[in-house]
Structure formats: structure tokens, C-alpha cells
N, CA, C and O atoms as CSV, one atom per row, in Angstrom:
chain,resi,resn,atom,element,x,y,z
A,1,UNK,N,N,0.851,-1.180,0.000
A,1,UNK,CA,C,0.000,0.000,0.000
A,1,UNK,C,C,0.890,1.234,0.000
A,1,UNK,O,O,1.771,1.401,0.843
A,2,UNK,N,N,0.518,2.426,-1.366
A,2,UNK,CA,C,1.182,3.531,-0.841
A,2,UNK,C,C,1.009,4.287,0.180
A,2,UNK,O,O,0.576,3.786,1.217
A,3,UNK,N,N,1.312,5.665,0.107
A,3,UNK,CA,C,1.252,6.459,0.687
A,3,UNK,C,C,0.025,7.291,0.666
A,3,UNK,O,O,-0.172,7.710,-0.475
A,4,UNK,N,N,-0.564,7.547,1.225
A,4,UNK,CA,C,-1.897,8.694,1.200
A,4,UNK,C,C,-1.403,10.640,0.803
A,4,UNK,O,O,-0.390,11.236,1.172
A,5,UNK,N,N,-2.217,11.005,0.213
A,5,UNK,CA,C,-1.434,12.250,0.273
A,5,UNK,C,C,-3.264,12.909,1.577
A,5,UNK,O,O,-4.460,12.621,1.626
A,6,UNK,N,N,-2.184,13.955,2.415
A,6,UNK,CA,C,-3.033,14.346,3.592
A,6,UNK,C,C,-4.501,14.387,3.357
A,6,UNK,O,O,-5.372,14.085,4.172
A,7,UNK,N,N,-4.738,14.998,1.549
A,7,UNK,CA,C,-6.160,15.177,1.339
A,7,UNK,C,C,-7.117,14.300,1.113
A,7,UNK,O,O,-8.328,14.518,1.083
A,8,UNK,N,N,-6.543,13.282,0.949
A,8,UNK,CA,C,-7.134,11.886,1.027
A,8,UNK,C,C,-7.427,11.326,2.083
A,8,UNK,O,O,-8.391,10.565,1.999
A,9,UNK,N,N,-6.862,11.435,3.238
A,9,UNK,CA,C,-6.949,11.170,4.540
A,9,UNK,C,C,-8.082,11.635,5.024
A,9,UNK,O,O,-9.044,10.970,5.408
A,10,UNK,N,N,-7.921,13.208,4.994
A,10,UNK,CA,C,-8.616,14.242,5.524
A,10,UNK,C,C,-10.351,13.255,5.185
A,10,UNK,O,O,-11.194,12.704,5.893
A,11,UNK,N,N,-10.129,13.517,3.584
A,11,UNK,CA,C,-11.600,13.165,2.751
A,11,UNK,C,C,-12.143,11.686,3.762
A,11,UNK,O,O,-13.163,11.616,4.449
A,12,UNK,N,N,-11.047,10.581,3.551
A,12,UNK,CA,C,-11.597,9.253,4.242
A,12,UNK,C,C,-12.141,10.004,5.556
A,12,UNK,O,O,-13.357,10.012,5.749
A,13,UNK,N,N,-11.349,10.580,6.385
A,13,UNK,CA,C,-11.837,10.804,7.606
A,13,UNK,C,C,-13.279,11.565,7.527
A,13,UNK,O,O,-14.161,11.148,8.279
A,14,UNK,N,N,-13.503,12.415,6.851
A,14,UNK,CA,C,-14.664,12.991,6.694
A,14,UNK,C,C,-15.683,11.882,6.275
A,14,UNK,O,O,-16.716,12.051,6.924
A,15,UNK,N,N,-15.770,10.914,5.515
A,15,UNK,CA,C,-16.452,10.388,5.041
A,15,UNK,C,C,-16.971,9.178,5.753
A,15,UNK,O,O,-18.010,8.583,5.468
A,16,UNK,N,N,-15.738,8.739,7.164
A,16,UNK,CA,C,-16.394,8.284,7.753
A,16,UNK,C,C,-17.609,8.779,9.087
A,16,UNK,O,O,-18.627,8.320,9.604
A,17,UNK,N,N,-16.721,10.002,9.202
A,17,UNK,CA,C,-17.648,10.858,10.192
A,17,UNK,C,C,-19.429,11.496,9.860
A,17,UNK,O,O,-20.466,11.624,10.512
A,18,UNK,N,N,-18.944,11.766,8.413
A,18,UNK,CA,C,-20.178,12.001,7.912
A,18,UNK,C,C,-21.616,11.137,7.797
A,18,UNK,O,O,-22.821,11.385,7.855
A,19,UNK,N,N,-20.570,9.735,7.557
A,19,UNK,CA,C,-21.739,8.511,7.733
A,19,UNK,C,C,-22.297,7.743,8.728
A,19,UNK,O,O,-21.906,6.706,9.265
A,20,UNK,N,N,-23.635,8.674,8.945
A,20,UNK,CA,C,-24.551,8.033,10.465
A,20,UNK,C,C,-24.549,6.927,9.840
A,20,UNK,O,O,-23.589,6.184,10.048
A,21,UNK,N,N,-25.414,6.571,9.072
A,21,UNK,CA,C,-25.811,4.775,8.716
A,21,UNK,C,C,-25.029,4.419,9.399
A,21,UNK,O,O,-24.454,5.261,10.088
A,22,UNK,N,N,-24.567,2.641,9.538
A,22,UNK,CA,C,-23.888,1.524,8.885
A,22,UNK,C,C,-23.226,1.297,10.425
A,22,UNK,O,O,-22.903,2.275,11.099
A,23,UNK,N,N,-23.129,0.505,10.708
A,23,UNK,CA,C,-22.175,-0.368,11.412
A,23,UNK,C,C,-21.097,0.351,12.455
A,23,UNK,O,O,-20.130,0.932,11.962
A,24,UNK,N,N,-21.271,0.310,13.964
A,24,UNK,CA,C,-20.414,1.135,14.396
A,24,UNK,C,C,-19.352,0.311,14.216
A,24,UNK,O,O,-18.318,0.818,13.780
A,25,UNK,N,N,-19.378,-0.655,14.416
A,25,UNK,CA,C,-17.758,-1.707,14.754
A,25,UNK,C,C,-17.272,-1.329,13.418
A,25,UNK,O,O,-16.133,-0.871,13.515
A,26,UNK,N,N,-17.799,-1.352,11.942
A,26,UNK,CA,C,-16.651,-0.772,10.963
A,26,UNK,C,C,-16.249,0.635,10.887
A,26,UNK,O,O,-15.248,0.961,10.249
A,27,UNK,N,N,-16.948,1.447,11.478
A,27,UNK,CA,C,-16.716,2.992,11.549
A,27,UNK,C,C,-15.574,2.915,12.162
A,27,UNK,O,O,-14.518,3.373,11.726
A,28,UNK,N,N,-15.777,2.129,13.570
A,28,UNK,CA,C,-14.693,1.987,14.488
A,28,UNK,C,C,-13.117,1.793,14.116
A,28,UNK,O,O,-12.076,2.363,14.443
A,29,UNK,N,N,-13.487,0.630,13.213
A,29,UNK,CA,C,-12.145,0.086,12.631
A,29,UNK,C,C,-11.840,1.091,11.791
A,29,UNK,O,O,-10.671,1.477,11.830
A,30,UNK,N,N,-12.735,1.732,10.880
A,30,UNK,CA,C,-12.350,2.525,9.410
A,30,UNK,C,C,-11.709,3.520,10.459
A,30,UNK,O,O,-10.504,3.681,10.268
A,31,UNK,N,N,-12.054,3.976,11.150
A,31,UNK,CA,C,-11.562,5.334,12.272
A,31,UNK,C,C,-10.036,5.374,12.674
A,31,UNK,O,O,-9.015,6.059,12.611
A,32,UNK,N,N,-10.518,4.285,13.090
A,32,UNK,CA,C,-8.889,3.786,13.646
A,32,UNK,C,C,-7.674,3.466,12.876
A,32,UNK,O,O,-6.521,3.665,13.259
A,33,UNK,N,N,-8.029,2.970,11.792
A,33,UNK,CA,C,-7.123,2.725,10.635
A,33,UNK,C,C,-6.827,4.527,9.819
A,33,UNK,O,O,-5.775,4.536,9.179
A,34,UNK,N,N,-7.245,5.275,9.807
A,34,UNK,CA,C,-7.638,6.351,9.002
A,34,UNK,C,C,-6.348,7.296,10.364
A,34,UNK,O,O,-5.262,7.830,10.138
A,35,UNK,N,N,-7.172,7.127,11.786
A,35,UNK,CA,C,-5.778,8.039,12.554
A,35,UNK,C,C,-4.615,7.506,12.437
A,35,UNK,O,O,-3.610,8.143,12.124
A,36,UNK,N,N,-4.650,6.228,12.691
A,36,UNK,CA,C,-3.005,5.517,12.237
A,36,UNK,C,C,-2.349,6.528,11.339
A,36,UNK,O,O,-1.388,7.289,11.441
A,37,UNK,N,N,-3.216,6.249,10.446
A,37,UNK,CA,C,-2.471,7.230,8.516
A,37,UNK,C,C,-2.172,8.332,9.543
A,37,UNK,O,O,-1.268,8.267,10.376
A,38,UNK,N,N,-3.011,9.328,9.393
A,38,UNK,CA,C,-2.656,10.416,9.903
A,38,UNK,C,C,-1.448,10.783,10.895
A,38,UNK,O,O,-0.699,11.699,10.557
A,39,UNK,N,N,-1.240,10.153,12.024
A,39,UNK,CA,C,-0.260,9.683,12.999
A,39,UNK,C,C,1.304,9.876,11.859
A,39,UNK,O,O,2.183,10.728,11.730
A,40,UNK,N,N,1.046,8.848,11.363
A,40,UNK,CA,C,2.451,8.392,10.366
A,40,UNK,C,C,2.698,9.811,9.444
A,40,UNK,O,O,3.757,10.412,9.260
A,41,UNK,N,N,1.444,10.096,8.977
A,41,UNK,CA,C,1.877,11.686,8.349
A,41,UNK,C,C,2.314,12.973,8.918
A,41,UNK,O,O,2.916,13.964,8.505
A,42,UNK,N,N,1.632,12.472,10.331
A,42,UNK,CA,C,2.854,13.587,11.307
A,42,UNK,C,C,3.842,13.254,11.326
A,42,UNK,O,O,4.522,14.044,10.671
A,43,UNK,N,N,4.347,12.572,11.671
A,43,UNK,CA,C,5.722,11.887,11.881
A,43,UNK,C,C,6.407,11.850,10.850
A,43,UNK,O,O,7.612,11.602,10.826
A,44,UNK,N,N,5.686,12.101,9.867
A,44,UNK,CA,C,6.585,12.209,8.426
A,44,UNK,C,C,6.936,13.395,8.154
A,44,UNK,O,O,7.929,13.566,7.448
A,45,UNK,N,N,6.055,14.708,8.752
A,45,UNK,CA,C,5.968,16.193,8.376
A,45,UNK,C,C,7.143,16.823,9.560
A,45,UNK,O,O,8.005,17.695,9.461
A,46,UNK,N,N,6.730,15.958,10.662
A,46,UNK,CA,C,7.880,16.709,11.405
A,46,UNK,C,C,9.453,16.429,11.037
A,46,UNK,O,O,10.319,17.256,11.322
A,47,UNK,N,N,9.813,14.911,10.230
A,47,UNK,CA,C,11.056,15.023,10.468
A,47,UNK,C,C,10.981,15.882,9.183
A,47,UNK,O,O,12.195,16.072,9.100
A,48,UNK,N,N,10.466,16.557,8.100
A,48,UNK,CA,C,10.722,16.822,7.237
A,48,UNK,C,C,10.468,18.452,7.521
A,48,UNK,O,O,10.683,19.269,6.626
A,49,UNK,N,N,10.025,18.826,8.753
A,49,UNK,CA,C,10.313,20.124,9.205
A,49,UNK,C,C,11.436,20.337,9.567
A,49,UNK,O,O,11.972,21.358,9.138
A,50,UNK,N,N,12.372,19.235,10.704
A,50,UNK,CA,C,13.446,20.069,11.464
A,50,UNK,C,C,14.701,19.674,9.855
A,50,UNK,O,O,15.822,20.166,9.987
A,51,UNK,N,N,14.473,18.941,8.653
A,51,UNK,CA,C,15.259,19.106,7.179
A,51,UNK,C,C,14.933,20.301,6.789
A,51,UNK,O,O,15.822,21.066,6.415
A,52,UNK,N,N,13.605,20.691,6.798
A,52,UNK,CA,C,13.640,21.942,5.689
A,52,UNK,C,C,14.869,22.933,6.057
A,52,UNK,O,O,15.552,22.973,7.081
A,53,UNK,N,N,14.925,23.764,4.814
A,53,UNK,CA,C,16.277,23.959,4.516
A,53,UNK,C,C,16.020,25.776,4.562
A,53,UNK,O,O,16.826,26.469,5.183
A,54,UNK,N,N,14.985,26.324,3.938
A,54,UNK,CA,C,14.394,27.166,4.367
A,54,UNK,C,C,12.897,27.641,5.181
A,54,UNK,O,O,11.830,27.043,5.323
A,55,UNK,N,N,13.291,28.772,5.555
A,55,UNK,CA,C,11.761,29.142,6.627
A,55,UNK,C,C,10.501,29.026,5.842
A,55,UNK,O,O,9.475,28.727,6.453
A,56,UNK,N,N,10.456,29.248,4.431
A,56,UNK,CA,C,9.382,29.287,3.659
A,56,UNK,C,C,8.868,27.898,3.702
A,56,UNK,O,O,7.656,27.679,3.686
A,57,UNK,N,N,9.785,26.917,3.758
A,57,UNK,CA,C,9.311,25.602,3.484
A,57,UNK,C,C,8.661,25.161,4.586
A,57,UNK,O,O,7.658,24.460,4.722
A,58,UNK,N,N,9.703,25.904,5.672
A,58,UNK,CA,C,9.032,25.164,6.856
A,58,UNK,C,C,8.041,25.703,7.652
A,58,UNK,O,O,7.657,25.213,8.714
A,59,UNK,N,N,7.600,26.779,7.102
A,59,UNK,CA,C,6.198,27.222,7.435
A,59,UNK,C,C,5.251,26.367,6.797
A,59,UNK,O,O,4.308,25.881,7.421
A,60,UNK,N,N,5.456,26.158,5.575
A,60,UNK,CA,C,4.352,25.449,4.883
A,60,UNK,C,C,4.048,24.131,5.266
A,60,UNK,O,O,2.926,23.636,5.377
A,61,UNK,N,N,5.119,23.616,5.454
A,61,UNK,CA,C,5.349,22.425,6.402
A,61,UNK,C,C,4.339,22.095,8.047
A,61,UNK,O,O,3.673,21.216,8.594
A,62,UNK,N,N,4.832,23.489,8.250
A,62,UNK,CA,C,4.252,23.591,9.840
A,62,UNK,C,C,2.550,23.419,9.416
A,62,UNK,O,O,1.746,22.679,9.983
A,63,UNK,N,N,2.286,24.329,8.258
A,63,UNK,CA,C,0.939,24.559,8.335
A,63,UNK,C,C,-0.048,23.313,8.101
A,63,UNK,O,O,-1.235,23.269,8.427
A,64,UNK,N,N,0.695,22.321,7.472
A,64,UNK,CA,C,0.121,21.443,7.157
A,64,UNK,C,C,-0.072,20.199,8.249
A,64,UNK,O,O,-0.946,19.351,8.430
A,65,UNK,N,N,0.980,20.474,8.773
A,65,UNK,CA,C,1.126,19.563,10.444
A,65,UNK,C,C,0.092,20.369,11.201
A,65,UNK,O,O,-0.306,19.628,12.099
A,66,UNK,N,N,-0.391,21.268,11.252
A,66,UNK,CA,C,-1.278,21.883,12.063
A,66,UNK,C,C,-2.514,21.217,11.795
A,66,UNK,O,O,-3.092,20.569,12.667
A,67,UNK,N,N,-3.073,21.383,10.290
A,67,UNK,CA,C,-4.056,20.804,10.212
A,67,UNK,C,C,-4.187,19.337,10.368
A,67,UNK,O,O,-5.143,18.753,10.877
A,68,UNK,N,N,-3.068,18.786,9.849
A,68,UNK,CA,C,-3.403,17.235,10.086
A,68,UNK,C,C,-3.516,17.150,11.901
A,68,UNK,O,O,-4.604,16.776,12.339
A,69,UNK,N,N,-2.863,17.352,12.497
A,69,UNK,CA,C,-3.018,17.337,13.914
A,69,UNK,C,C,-4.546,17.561,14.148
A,69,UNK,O,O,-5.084,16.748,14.899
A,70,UNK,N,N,-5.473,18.744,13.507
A,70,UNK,CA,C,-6.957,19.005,13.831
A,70,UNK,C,C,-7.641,18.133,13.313
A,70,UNK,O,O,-8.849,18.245,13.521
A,71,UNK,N,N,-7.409,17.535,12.881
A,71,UNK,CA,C,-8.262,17.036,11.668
A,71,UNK,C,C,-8.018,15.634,12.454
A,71,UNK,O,O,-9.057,14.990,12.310
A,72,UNK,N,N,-7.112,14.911,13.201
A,72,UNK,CA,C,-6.569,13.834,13.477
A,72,UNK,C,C,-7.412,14.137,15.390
A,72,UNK,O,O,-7.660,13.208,16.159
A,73,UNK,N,N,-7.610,15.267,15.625
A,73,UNK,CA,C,-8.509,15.518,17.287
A,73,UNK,C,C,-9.767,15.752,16.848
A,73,UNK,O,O,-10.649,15.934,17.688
A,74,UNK,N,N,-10.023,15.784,15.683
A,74,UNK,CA,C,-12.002,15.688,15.321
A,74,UNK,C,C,-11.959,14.149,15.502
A,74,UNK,O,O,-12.674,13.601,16.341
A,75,UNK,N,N,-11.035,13.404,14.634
A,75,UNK,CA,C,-11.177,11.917,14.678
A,75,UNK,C,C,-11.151,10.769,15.969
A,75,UNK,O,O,-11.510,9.605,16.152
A,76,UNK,N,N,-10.419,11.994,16.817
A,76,UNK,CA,C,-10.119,10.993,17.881
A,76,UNK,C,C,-11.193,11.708,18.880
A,76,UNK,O,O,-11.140,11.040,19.913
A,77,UNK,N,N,-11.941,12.534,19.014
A,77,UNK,CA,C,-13.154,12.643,19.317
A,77,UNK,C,C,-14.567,12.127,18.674
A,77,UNK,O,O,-15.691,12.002,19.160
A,78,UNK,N,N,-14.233,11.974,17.861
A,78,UNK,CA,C,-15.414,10.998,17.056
A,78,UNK,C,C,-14.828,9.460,17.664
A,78,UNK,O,O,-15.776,9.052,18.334
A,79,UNK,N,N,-14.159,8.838,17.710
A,79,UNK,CA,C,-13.780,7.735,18.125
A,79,UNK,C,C,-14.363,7.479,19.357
A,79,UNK,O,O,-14.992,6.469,19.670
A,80,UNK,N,N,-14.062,8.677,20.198
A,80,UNK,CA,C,-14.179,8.256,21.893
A,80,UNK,C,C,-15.810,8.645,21.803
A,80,UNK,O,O,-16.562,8.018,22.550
A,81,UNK,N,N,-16.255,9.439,21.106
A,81,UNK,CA,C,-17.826,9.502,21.240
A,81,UNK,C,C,-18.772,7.535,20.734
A,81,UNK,O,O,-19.586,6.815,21.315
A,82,UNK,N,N,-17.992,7.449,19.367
A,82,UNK,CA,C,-18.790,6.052,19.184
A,82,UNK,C,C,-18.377,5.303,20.303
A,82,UNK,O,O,-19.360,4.678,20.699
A,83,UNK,N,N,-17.236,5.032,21.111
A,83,UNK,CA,C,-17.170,4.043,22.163
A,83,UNK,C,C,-17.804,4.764,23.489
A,83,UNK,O,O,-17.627,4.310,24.620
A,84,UNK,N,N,-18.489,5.827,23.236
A,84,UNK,CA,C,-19.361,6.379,24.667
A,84,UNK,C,C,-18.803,6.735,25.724
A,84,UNK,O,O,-19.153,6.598,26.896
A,85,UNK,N,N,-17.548,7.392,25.083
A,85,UNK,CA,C,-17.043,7.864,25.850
A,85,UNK,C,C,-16.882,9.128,25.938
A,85,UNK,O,O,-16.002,9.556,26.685
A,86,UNK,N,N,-17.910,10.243,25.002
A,86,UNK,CA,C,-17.371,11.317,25.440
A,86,UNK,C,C,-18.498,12.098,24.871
A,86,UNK,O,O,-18.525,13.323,24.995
């Protein structure tokens, strides 16, 4: 399996949040599999922040770690809400 690019992520994640229907136990799993990604794309953005070589890059860099980080605490609040927890 490749790599996801963030907007794809983002989209899966939306698409599972968006969908009341269907099955919590696969939401669950789709959820969980979907922050994983996300997780790994931080971890990919940061080491490729403290490389960037200039500030321009690594703003853009930053900005994008920002959102994946939000976008990755909607998910993990949607998570803890389907397990009733929150």
C-alpha cells in the first residue's frame, strides 16, 4: 500500500464521520485505521520540518502539520464519542 497524500486522509476521515448509517464496529475500525495514517503523516511532516532547509518551506510544512493534527482531534473525538465515551 502507498502512501496517502493528507487530502485523502482528511476526505476518508470525513467520510467516515459524515456517515450516520452503517455499522459502528466498521466505523470503528475505518476510524482507527484512518488516525493511524494520519499519525504516520505527522511523523513524516515533522522530520521533514526540522530538514527543511528554508523558513518558507518550513512554514508550509508547519501549516500542514497543524491541520493534520486538527483534523486527526475531530477523529479521535469521534472515536471516543462512538465508544461512549465522550
Amino acid at each position: 500500500m502507498g502512501t496517502m497524500k493528507t487530502s485523502n486522509i482528511i476526505k476518508s476521515l470525513r467520510d467516515v464521520l459524515d456517515h450516520e448509517s452503517g455499522k459502528k464496529k466498521k466505523q470503528k475500525a475505518a476510524l482507527k485505521k484512518i488516525l493511524a495514517k494520519l499519525r504516520k503523516k505527522e511523523a513524516k511532516l515533522k522530520k521533514k520540518i526540522e530538514g527543511a532547509d528554508s523558513d518558507k518551506a518550513r512554514k508550509a510544512l508547519t501549516a500542514k502539520l497543524k491541520v493534520s493534527r486538527a483534523h486527526r482531534k475531530k477523529g479521535v473525538a469521534a472515536l471516543r464519542k462512538l465508544n461512549g465515551k465522550g
